[in-house]
N, C-alpha and C positions, 0 to 999 in steps of 0.2 A: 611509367609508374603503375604497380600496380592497384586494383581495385579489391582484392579479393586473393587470398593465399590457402593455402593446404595447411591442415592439424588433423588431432583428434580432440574429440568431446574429456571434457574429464572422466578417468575411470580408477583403477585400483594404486597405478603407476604416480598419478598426478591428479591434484583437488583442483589445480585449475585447465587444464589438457595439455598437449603438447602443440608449440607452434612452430611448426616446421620452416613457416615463409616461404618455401619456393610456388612456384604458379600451378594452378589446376590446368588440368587439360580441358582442352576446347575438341570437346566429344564428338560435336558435330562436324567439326574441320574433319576429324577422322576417321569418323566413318566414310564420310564422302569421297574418300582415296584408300576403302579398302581397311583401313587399318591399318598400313603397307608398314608403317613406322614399327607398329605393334610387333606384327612378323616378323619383321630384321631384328627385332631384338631378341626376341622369344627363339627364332633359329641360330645367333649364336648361345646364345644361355643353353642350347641342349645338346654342348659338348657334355654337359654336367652329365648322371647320371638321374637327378632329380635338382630340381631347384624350387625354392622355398618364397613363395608369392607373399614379403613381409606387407603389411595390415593392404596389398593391394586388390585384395578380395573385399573388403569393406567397397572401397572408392570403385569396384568396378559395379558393386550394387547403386550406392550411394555415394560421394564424396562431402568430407569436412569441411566446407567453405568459411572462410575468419576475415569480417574485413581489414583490409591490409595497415590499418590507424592503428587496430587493438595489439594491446603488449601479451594478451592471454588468449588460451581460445577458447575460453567460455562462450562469450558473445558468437560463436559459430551457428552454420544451419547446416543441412543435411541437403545437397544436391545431388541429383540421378545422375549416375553412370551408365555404361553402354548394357550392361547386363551382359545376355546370353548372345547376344549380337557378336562380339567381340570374341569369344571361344570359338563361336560357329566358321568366324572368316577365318583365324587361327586353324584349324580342325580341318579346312577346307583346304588349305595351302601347307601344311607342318601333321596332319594327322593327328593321333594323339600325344599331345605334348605333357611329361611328365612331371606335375607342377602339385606343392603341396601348400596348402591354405593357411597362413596366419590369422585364425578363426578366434584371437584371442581381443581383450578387451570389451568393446559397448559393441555387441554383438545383435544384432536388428534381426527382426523375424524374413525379411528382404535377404539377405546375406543367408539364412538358413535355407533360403528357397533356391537362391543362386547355388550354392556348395552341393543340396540333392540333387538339382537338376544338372550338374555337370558331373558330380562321380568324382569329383579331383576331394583326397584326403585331408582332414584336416587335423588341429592340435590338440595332444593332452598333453598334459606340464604336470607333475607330481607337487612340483614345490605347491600350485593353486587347490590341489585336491583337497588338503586337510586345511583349508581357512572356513569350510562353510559345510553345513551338510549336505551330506549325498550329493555333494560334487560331480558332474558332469567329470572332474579330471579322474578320481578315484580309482583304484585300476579294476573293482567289479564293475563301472560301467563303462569301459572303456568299449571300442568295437574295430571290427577287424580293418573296416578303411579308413584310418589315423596312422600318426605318427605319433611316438610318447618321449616324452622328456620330461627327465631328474628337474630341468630349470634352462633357462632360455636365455640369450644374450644381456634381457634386460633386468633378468634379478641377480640376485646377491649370488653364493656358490651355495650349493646346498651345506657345506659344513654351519658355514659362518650362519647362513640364515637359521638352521636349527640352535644355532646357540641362546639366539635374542628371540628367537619366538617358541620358545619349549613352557610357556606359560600353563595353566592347566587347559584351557581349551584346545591347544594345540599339542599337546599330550597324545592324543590321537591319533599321530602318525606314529609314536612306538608301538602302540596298543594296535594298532593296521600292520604294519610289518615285523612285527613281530621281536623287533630287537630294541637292544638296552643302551641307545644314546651313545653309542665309545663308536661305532661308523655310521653312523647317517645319510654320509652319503652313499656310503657303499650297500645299505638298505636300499635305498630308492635308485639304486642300478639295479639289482637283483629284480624289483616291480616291475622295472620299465622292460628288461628284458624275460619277462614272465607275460606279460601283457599280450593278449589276443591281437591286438595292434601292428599293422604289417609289418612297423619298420620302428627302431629304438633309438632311440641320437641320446649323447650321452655329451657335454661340455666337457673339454680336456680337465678344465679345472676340476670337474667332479670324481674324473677318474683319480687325479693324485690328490685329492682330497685336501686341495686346499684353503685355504680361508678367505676374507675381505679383501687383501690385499692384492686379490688377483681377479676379484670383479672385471669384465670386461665392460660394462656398462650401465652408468646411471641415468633415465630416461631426463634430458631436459639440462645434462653437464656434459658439455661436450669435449672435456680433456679427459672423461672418464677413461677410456684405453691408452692415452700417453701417461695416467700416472701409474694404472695395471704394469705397465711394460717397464717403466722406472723401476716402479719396485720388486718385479719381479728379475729385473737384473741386480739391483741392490742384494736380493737375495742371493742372486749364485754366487756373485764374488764373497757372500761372508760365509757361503755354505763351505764346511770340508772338505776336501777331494778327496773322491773313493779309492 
C-alpha cells in the first residue's frame, strides 16, 4: 500500500493539480546501481531521433510527492530528485542523449538551473504566449535552444481554442501575427516555423485545422483520446468521398 504517489501542484491545466497515483522513485535505490534502469530506458528511446522528457525534468530536480489518502494534489510537497547526478551516469554510458525538456507548468528556479546546466532544449507553446504579457512563449523571446509549438497534447487545437478565447485581451494574438481570425491556426504555424528556435512541432490537428472534436487531451479525463478517435471516425464516415 502505498504512502506517498506522484502529481503536479496545481497550475494553469488544473485549480486542484493533477494526481497521477503511480509510485515516486526510490532515488537512492538508484543511484546505488548506477542508474542501470535509467540507461536501459534512455538506450531504447534513442531509436527516436529526439524524445520528449514529459514534466520529467521537474521530478528529476524535485518530485510532487501527494499522500496516497488525498483525492487532489494540493495537499502535495516538493521532494529532491537525483539532479545532475542522473545525466552525468547517462552521458557516461549513452553519450549525448538527445532529450527535449517539458519546461511547462509550476516551473521552479531548481528546474531552471537543472535545464542550463545540462544544454538539453526546452518548450515554447504559442497557444501560452498571448495569455500574459511578454510571455516567455512569445516568438520575440523565444531563443535558438527550444522547441516551439502552435499547442501541445494537453490543450484544446488552436482553431477551437481561438474561437472561445478571442475576448479583447486575447485580441493580441491577431494584432502579433498579423492576420484577421479566418486561420488561426495556420498564423501560429507560419510563427512557430519563423521562430529562431531549432526545431518546430506542429499537432496534426493544427495542420488540418481542426476543431474541439479532435482534442487529443484533457488534463485529469482520461477517455479524453477514445472520444477524439470516435469522433473523428464518426466524421469520416459522414464526410463525402472525394
Amino acid at each position: 500500500m502505498p504512502e506517498a504517489v506522484a502529481g503536479v501542484p496545481p497550475d494553469a491545466y488544473s485549480a486542484t493539480g493533477q494526481l497521477w497515483g503511480y509510485p515516486l522513485y526510490r532515488w537512492d535505490a538508484m543511484e546505488r546501481d548506477g542508474f542501470r534502469w535509467w540507461i536501459a530506458r534512455l538506450r531504447q528511446a534513442t531509436s527516436a531521433r529526439r524524445r520528449r522528457a514529459d514534466r520529467s525534468l521537474c521530478g528529476f530536480a524535485a518530485g510532487w510527492s501527494v499522500p496516497a489518502s488525498e483525492t487532489s494534489a494540493i495537499a502535495g510537497r516538493w521532494i529532491p530528485g537525483p539532479g545532475v547526478k542522473l545525466f552525468e551516469a547517462v552521458r557516461r554510458e549513452l553519450g549525448d542523449v538527445p532529450l527535449v525538456a517539458e519546461d511547462l507548468g509550476v516551473i521552479t528556479d531548481d528546474v531552471r538551473a537543472l535545464l542550463a546546466a545540462l544544454g538539453i532544449p526546452g518548450m515554447k507553446v504559442l497557444q501560452f504566449g498571448f495569455s500574459e504579457d511578454d510571455s516567455e512563449h512569445l516568438p520575440h523571446r523565444h531563443v535558438a535552444n527550444a522547441v516551439v509549438y502552435t499547442g501541445t497534447h494537453d490543450n484544446d487545437t488552436t482553431r477551437a481554442g481561438s474561437r472561445r478565447s478571442l475576448r479583447p485581451r486575447e485580441r493580441r494574438v491577431l494584432d502579433y501575427v498579423g492576420g484577421d481570425g479566418t486561420d488561426i491556426a495556420g498564423d501560429l504555424i507560419r510563427e512557430a516555423s519563423t521562430s529562431v528556435a531549432r526545431l518546430a512541432v506542429v499537432p496534426l490537428q493544427d495542420v488540418l485545422g481542426l476543431g474541439s472534436e479532435a482534442r487529443m487531451n484533457t488534463p485529469g479525463v482520461a477517455r479524453q483520446l477514445d472520444l477524439a478517435c470516435r469522433a473523428r471516425r464518426a466524421h469520416s464516415r459522414s464526410a463525402p468521398s472525394a
